[in-house]
N, C-alpha and C positions, 0 to 999 in steps of 0.2 A: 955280495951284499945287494941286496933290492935298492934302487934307486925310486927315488917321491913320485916318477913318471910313470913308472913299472907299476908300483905299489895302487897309483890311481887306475891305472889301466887294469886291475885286475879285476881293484872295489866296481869301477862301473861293468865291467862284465858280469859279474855277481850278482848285481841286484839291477841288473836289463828286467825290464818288464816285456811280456809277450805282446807284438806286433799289434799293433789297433786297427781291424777290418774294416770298421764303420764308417771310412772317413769317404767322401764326394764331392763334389764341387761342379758347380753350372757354370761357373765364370769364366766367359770366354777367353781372357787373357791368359788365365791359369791356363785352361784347355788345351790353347795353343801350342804351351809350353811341353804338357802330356801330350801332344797329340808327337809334337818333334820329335822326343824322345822315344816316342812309339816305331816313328819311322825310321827309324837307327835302327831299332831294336829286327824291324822286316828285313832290311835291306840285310843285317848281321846274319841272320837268317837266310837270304836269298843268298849271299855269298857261301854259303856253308851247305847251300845244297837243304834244307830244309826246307818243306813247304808250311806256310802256315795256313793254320784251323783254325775255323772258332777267332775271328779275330777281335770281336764286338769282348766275348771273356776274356781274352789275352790280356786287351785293351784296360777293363775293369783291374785285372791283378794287379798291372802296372800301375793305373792310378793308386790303386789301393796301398802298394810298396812304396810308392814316392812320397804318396801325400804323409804318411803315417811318418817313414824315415824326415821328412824336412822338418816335421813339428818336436820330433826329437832334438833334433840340432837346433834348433832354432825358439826353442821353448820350455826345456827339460835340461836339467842339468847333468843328465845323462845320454850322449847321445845315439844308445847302444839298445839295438831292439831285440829280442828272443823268438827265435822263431825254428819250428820242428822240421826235420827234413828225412822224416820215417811218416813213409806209405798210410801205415797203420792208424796214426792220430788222423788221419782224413776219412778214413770209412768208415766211424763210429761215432757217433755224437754221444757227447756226455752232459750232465748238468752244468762243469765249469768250461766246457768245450764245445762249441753251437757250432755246425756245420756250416760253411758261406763262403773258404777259396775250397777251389778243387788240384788236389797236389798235385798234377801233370802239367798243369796250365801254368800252377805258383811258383814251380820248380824249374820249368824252362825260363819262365821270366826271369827269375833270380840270377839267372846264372847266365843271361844275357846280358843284363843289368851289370855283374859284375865286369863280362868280357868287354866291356864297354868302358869300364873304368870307372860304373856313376856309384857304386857298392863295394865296401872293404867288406870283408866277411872272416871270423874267425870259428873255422869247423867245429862244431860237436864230434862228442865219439860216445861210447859205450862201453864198459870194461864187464862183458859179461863174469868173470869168475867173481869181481868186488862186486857186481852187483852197483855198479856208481858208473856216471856218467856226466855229462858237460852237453847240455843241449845249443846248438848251433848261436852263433849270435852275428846280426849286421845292422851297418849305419852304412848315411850316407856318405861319400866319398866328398871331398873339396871340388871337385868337378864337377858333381853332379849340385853342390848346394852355388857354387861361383855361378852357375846356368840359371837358376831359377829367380825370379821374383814371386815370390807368391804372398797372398793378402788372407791370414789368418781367419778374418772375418769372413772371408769366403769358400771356409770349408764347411762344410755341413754334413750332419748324420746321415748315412743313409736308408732310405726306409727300408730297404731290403735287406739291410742285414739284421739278424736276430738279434733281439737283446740279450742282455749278458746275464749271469745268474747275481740278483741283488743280496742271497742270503746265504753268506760263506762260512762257511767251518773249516777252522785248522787244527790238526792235530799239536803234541807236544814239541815235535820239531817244526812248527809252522808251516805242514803239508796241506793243502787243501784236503778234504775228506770229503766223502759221498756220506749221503743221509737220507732218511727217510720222513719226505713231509708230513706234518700234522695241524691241526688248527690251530698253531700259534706261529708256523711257519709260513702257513698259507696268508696268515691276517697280517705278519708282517710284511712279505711279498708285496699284498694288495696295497697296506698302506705306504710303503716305497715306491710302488707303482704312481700311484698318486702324489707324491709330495716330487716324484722325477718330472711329473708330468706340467705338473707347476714350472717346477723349475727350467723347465725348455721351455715355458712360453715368457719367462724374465727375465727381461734386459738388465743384467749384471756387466756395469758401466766400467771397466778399466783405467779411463784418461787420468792420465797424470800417474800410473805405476809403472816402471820400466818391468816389463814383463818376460822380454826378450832373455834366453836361458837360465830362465824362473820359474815361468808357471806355465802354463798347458791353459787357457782359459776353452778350450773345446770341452773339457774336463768339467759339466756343470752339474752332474747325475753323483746320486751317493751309494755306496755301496754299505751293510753291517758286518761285520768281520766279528765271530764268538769262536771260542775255544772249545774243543772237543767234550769239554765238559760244562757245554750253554753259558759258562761267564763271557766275560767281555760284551761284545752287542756294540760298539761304540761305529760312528761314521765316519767315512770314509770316502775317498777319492773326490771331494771339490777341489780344484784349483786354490781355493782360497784361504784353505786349512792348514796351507805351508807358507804362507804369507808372514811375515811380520804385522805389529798391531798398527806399526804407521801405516803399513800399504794398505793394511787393510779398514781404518778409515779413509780412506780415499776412492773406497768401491762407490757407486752409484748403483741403486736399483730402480729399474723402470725410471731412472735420468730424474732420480731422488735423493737426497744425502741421508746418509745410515746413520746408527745407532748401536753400539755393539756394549752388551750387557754379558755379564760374568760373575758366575758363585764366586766370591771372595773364599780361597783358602778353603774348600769346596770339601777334600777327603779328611783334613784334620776334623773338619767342623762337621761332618759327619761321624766319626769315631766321637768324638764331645758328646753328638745327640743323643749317639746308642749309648752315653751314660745316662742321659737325661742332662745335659751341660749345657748352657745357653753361652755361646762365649761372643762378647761383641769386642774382644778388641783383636788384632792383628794376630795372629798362632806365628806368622814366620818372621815376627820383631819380635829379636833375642837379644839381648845388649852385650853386646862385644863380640857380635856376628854380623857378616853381611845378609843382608835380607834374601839376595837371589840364592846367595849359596844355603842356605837355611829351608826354603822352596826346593831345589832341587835336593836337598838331602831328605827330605820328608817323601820324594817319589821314592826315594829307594828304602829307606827306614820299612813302608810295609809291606815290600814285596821280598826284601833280603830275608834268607832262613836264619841269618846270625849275623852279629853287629862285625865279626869277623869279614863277614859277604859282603855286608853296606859296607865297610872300609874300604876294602876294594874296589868295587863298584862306584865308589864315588871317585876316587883316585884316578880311575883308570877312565872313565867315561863324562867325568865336570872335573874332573883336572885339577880336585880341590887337593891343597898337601894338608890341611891340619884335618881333616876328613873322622878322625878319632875324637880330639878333642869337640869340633861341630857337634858331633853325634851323644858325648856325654850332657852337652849342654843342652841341646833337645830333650832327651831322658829327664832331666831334674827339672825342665820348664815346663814337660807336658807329663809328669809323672802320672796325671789321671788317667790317661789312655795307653800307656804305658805297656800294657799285656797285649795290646792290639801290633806291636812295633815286632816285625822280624819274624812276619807268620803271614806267609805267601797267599794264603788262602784268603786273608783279609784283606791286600794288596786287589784281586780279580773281586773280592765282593764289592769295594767301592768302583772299579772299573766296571760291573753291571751296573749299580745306581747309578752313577752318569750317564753310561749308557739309556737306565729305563728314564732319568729324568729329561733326556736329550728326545727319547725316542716321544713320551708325552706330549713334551712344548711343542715339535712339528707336528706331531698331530693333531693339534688341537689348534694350531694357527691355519695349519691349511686346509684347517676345513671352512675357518673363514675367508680361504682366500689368499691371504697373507702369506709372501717369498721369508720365509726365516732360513739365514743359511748356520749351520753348528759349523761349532770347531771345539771341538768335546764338552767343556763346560762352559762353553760362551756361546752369543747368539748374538748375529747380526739381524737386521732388517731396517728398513723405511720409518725413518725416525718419529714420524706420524703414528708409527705402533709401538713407539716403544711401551704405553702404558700397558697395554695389551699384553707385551710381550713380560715386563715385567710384573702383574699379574697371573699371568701360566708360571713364570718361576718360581714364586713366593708359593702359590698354591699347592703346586709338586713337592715343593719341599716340605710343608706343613702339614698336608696329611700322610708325608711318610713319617715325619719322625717328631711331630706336635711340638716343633721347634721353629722360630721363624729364621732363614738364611738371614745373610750379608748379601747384598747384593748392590755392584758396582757395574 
C-alpha cells in the first residue's frame, strides 16, 4: 500500500514545472554565495582530472540552476523542477522551447551539483516500444538550501534570456501544440506584450503575506492558455492568482492599497442573459443548501456530459456526499437554464467569455496606464481606479448580452 509520503512524492513529481532560465542577480552577497559554490564546483573538477572551459557559461548555468531550484523550495509548493537531459531538445528551438542553456555546459553542471551533494535528482527514462516516458526531475538538496541566504527581492530577469511564448495551445490531453500565427494571434501577442510590460514596471507590494512556500512573487508576467479548439483564453501564471482573497487584499500596488472587483455568480448569470433573464438576486442561495457547495456544483453542472459525471465529479473532487441531491435542487431552482447544464461545450463557451471579458478590461486599462491584475473573473487594482475599473466591467458585459452584470 502507497503511504501519504509516497503518494505526495509522486503528485509533486507530476506536476514539476520545467526549470526557469531567466533568473540573475547583481547582489553581491547572493554572488558571493554562487561564486563558493562555483569553486567547489573547479576544484570537483581539478580533482577528477577535468579541465575547465568557458568558465564565465559554466558560471551563468550554475547560477541559473541554483537560483531557479532555491525559489522552488523556498517559494512554491512544489519543490521539484523538470528538466530534459536528451542532446536533442538543445539543438532546435521551438515556439514553447527558446534556446539560452547549452547542454554540454547544463549537463556537466548538474551532475557536479549533484556529486557535491547540493541536487537530489530522480532520472527520466523513455520506453521506446509504449512510446511513454518520465522526463528527468531535480530540487534542491537540504545542503545546498542550509548554505544559502538569499533575498528574493534580489533576483531579477534576465535580459538575455528570450522570452517565453505568451500564447499557448493545448490539445485534449493538455499537450502543448504548435500552431500557425494569424492576425488574432499576432494582436494578442502584441497586446500581452504590452500589459507584461506594465506589469514589470509595478511594484506589486507583498508586506504583510507570508509568502514563503506559497507564491513565487518573481511570477509577475501572464501567460493565455486556449484549447486546441480556440476556447478557453483565460490568464495565467501571476503569483497572485493562487492567493486566497484575504492575501490578496493585502497586495500594494505602486505602495497603494487595492481594490478587487468580481462578476458576482459570473457563468450562471451568463446562461440567465442568453435567455434574455435579468436576475439580481444571488443564483448560489438555494435554501437548505450551503452556498459554497452550490458554487462549486454549478462549476461542474456545465462542464459534466451527465448528472451521472457531475455526481462523481463532485464527490470525488469537493468531497460533497449528498452531491445528487445538491444537484436536483439546482435543476428545480434554475430550471430556466436548464438545457445549458451537462453539455461541455457550454462549460468552454463561458470559459472564452471570461476569458474575452478579462482579456477587454486589461486592455483597455492599460492603455490608460492602469496595473489591473485578473484572476479569471475578478480584478484587482489601485483603489483610486476602481471607478474605471468598474466601468470597463459593466460596459463588457452590456454590450455582450444587453444585460447589466452584479458586480461586487
Amino acid at each position: 500500500m502507497i503511504d501519504n509520503e509516497e503518494q505526495s512524492l509522486t503528485k509533486a513529481l507530476q506536476e514539476a514545472i520545467p526549470l526557469q532560465v531567466h533568473r540573475k542577480t547583481h547582489y553581491p552577497p547572493m554572488n558571493e554565495q554562487l561564486s563558493g559554490i562555483f569553486s567547489e564546483l573547479k576544484q570537483l573538477r581539478k580533482a577528477n582530472g577535468v579541465q575547465l572551459k568557458k568558465a564565465v557559461r559554466v558560471k551563468k548555468h550554475l547560477d541559473v540552476i541554483i537560483l531557479d531550484l532555491w525559489i522552488a523550495a523556498n517559494y512554491s509548493d512544489n519543490p521539484w523542477r523538470m528538466i530534459s537531459l536528451n542532446r536533442n531538445d538543445y539543438t532546435k528551438g521551438t515556439r514553447y522551447r527558446k534556446l539560452y542553456l547549452k547542454y554540454d555546459l547544463l549537463k556537466g553542471v548538474l551532475y557536479n551539483l549533484i556529486a557535491l551533494g547540493y541536487i537530489e535528482i530522480k532520472k527520466g527514462f523513455y520506453d521506446r516500444s509504449k512510446g511513454d516516458g518520465f522526463q528527468t526531475r531535480i530540487k534542491a538538496s537540504d545542503k545546498l538550501l542550509a548554505l544559502l541566504e538569499f533575498d528574493i527581492t534580489k533576483i531579477e530577469r534576465d535580459p538575455e534570456a528570450p522570452e517565453e511564448e505568451t500564447i499557448i495551445k493545448k490539445d485534449e490531453n493538455k499537450n502543448v501544440i504548435d500552431y500557425v500565427d494569424n492576425k488574432i494571434t499576432n494582436q494578442m501577442r502584441e497586446n500581452l506584450q504590452k500589459y507584461n510590460n506594465l506589469l514589470r514596471k509595478t511594484n506589486i507590494g507583498t508586506d504583510g503575506i507570508n509568502l514563503r512556500y506559497k507564491y513565487d512573487p518573481t511570477c509577475i508576467t501572464v501567460k493565455r492558455v486556449f484549447n486546441a479548439d480556440d476556447f478557453g483564453g483565460r490568464f495565467y501564471n501571476g503569483f497572485w492568482m493562487n492567493m486566497p482573497k484575504e492575501d490578496r487584499k493585502k497586495l500594494k500596488i505602486n505602495n497603494e492599497e487595492v481594490c478587487e472587483l468580481d462578476y458576482s455568480a459570473l457563468h450562471p448569470r451568463i446562461a440567465y442573459a442568453l435567455k434574455g433573464i435579468q436576475v439580481n438576486e444571488d443564483p448560489y442561495t438555494i435554501e437548505g443548501c450551503d452556498r459554497a457547495e452550490v458554487k462549486k456544483a454549478f462549476l461542474v453542472i456545465f462542464n459534466c456530459e451527465s448528472p451521472e459525471h457531475a455526481i462523481n465529479t463532485i464527490r470525488s473532487e469537493s468531497h460533497i456526499k449528498n452531491a445528487k441531491s445538491l444537484l436536483q435542487k439546482i435543476e428545480q431552482r434554475h430550471e430556466a437554464i436548464s438545457d445549458y447544464f451537462y453539455t461541455p461545450w457550454f462549460g468552454m463557451y463561458l470559459q472564452r467569455n471570461d476569458a474575452w471579458f478579462a482579456e477587454n478590461i486589461i486592455n483597455r486599462l492599460t492603455n490608460k496606464g492602469i496595473a489591473c491584475l485578473p484572476v479569471h473573473d475578478s480584478f484587482i487594482l489601485a483603489k483610486k481606479y476602481e471607478s474605471e475599473l468598474r466601468s470597463a466591467m459593466e460596459d463588457i458585459f452590456y454590450n455582450t448580452f444587453s444585460i447589466k452584470p452584479i458586480i461586487k
